[in-house]
N, C-alpha and C positions, 0 to 999 in steps of 0.2 A: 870885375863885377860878376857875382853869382848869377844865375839864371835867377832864382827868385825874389831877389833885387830888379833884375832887369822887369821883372812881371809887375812887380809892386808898382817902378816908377810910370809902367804903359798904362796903368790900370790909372795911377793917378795925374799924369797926362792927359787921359781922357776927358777924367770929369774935370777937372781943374786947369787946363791949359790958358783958356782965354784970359786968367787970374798973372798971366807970366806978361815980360815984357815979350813984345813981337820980338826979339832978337833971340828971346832966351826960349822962347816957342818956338822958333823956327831952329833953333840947334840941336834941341830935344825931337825933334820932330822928324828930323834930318838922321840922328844919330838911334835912334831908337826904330824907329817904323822904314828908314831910307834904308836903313843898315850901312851907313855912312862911316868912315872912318875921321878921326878930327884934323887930320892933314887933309882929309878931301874936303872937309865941311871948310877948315882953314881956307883952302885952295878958294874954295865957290865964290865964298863973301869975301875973298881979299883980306884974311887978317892971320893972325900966327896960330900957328895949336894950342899957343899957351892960353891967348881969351880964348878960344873955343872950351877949353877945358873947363878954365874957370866959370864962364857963364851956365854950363851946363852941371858943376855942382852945385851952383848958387841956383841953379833953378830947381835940382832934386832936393834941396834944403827946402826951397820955398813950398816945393810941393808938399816935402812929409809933413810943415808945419802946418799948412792946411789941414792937414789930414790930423 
């Protein structure tokens, strides 16, 4: 992900987070502002990189469609 991707999606994480499920907020949240990697964010919550991945495009989805 480009650097002005990653600004677009903090930008709309901001105003729009609380619009996210709490899992898919807290993996955005995790992976963007923690500077988290998805094996670590996997690791924390006990689950595979693969849903970490997933939930966190399904959540830049739901962001950009807000937007």
């Amino acid at each position: 992900m480009e650097l002005n991707e990653m600004l677009e999606v903090s930008i709309l994480l901001d105003y729009y987070s609380e619009l996210l499920s709490d899992r898919q907020k807290e993996y955005l949240l995790e992976h963007f502002e923690g500077d988290l990697s998805l094996s670590e964010i996997g690791k924390k919550y006990n689950v595979t990189r693969q849903a970490v991945y997933d939930n966190i495009r399904r959540g830049i989805k739901i962001l950009r469609d807000y937007e």
